[in-house]
N, C-alpha and C positions, 0 to 999 in steps of 0.2 A: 504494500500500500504506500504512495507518495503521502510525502508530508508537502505543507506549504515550507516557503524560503522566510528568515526570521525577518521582520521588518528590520529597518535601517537601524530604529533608535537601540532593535535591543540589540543589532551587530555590536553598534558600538559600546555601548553601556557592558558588554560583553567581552571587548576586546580586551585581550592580553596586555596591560599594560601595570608593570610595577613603580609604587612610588617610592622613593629613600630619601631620608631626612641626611642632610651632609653638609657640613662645618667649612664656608669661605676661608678666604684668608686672613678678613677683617673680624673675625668672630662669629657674623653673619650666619644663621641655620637657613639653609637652602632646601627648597624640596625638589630635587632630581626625579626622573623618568625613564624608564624604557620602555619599547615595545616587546621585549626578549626576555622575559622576566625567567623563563628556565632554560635559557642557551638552545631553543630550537631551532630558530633560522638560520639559511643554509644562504649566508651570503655578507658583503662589506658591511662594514660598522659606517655608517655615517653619524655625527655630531651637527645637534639639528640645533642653531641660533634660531632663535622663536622671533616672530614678531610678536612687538613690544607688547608686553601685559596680556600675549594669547596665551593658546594649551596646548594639548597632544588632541583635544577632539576637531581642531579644525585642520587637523591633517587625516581624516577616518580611511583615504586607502595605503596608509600608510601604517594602520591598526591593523588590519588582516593579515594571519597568519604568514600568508603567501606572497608578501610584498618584495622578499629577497631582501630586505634593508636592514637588517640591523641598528637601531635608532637609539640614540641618547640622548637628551635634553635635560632641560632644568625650568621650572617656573622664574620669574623674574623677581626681583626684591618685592615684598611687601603685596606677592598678586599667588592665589596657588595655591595657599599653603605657605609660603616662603616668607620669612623674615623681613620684616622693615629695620634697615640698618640703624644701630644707636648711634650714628651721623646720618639725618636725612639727606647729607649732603654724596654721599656714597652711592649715587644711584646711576653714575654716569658710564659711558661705554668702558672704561678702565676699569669697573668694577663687574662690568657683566663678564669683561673675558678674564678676569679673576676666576671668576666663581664658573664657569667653561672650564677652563682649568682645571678647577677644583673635582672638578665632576670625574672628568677625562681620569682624574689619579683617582677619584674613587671608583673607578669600572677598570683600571688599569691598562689603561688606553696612550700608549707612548704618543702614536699620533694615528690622526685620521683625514679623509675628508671631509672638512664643512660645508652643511646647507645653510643657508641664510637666508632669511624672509622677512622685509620691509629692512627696520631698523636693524636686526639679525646681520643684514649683510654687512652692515657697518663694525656690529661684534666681530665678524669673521675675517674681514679684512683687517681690523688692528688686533687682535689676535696673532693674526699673520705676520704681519707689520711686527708685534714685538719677537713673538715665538717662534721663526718659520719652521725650525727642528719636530713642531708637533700639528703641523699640515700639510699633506697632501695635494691638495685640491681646495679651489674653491666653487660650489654651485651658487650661485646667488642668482633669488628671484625677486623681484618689485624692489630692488632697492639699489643703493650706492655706496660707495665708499667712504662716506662723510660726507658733512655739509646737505646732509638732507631733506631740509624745511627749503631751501634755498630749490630744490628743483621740484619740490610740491606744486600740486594746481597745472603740472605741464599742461594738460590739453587746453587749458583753458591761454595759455601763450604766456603768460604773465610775466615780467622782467624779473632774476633773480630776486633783486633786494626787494621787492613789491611782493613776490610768492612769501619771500623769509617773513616781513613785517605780517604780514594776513595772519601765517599758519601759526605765527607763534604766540601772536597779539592772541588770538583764538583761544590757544590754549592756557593763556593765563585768565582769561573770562573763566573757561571753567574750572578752573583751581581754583577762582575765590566762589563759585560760584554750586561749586559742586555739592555744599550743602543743604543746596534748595533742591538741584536734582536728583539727587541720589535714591532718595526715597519715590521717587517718579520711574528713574529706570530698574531698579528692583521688582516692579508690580509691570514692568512692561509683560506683555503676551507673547513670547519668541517663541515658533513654532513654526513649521512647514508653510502653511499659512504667510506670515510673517517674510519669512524668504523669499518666497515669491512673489510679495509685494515689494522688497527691496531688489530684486532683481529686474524691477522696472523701471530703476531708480537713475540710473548712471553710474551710480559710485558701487555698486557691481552689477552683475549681468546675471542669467537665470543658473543655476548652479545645479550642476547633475545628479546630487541626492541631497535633497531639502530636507528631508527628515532629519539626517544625517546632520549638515550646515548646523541645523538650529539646535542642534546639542552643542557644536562649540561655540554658538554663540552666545547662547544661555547664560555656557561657564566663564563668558567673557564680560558679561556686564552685572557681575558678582564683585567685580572691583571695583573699588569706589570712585568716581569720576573726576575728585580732587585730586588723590594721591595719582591716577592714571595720568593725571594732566604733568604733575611734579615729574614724574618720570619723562613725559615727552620730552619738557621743557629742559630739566638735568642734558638727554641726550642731544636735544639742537645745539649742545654747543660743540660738538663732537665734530670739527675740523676735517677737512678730506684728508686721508692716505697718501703716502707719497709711491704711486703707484710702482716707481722706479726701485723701490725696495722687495717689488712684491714679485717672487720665483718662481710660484707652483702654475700649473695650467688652472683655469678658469672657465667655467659656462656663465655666462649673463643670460637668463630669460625675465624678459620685461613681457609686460601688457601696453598695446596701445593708449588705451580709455584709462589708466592709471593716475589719479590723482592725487595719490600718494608718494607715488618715488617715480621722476621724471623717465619716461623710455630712451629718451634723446642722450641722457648724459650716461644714462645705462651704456650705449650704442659709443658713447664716446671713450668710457672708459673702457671698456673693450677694445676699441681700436687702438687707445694707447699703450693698453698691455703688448698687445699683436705689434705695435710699431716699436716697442722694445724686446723683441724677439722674443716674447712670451708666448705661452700656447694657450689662444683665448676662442672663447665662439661666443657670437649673440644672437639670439633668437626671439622675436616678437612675435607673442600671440596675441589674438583680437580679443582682448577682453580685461578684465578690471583688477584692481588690489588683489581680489581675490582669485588668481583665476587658478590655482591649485583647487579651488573646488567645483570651478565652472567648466573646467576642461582635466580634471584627475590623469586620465588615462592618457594625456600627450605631456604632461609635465611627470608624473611616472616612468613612461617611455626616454623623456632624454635625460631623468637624472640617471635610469640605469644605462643611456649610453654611455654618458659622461664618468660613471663608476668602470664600464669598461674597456675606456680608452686608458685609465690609470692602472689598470690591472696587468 
């Protein structure tokens, strides 16, 4: 007799993912992640830099037993589970690839490839930047190397210091303001429903398992929109990489409609890797901040090329 297939929500709420409580370098209790929690995948370790204050749900094909990935991650300061530093000032990308670090020696992980997503990429490229000896590679999606409030708002054209003044001015409204909201997006309705109302939106696109989507989004607006703001804010100050330092081979996949982390400067920095005899590729897909959920199964496909170009 056939069974039905489990819906989406309970794949995930289901999936294989261990958490561990682990000790930065500033003191800081961090809550780490894997997807591998009893060593059954038969494939690379990658080290997943998160976009800023997300989870491991809004990565769900990367939950399934069968994803070939090997994954480590970490929640961010103060989002997760994880510690809000006794200096709020601790919050900046020098302290994310700390506690990266930190992670990496607690799974005992000399070095690996890094994934990077939005702000993440910026972890992974100064990571690299300090450490090169414990990476591999770098995958970076939606994001830049630094300095990125300044290529925020791309589609809309904006001149750098006009995008930087917007996105950041922004976020200081909701850090004084996040008192009033907070208690607003706690009782929001996020749900499949919901997803496919914001997939009408621009700021993403319709996303190929809704069900799915609106579990990490759920987990996402559990953080308080003050402290999410302090963390953005901490990170805009996070200065470009000096690419000319950076050795390892590279994939850039950007989104066009990306409002969050420029395609263009994606497309540049790549080119400048490539024009320093680096081993770079960039790849634009049609679709938004999100588009690891709006297109899984072609950003799946070239991270495991990219894992087996280094192999």
């Amino acid at each position: 007799m056939s069974t039905s297939a489990p819906r989406p929500e309970q794949r995930v709420r289901s999936a294989s993912i261990a958490f561990r409580d682990i000790l930065s370098d500033d003191g800081t209790h961090v809550r780490a992640w894997t997807n591998d929690p009893d060593g059954e995948i038969d494939g690379p370790t990658v080290v997943l830099c998160n976009g800023l204050g997300t989870n491991p749900y809004l990565w769900p094909w990367l939950l399934e037993p069968d994803c070939g990935v090997r994954v480590v991650s970490w929640n961010h300061r103060g989002v997760g589970g994880s510690e809000r530093p006794a200096d709020p000032r601790h919050v900046e990308i020098e302290h994310f690839v700390q506690d990266g670090l930190s992670v990496m020696d607690h799974f005992g992980i000399d070095s690996a490839v890094l994934m990077g997503w939005s702000m993440g990429v910026n972890t992974a490229f100064e990571m690299t930047y300090r450490h090169p000896e414990r990476v591999r590679g770098i995958f970076a999606m939606c994001g830049v190397p630094g300095d990125t409030f300044a290529t925020m708002l791309g589609p809309l054209h904006l001149p750098r210091l006009v995008a930087r003044l917007v996105t950041v001015n922004a976020c200081r409204v909701a850090q004084y303001a996040g008192w009033a909201v907070n208690p607003l997006v706690r009782h929001l309705p996020i749900n499949a429903r919901t997803v496919r109302l914001l997939g009408r939106t621009g700021f993403m696109f319709p996303m190929a398992d809704p069900e799915a989507a609106a579990i990490g989004l759920q987990e996402f607006a559990t953080t308080p929109i003050d402290w999410y703001a302090h963390l953005a804010i901490s990170t805009s100050r996070h200065p470009r990489v000096r690419l000319s330092r950076i050795e390892v081979p590279t994939m850039f996949v950007s989104a066009t409609w990306d409002v969050l982390a420029g395609a263009r400067d994606m497309a540049s920095a790549s080119r400048r890797l490539a024009g320093n005899g680096r081993q770079s590729t960039y790849v634009e897909l049609r679709g938004s901040h999100f588009v690891q959920l709006e297109q899984p199964e072609r950003v799946h496909g070239l991270l495991l090329e990219f894992l087996e170009q280094l192999s």
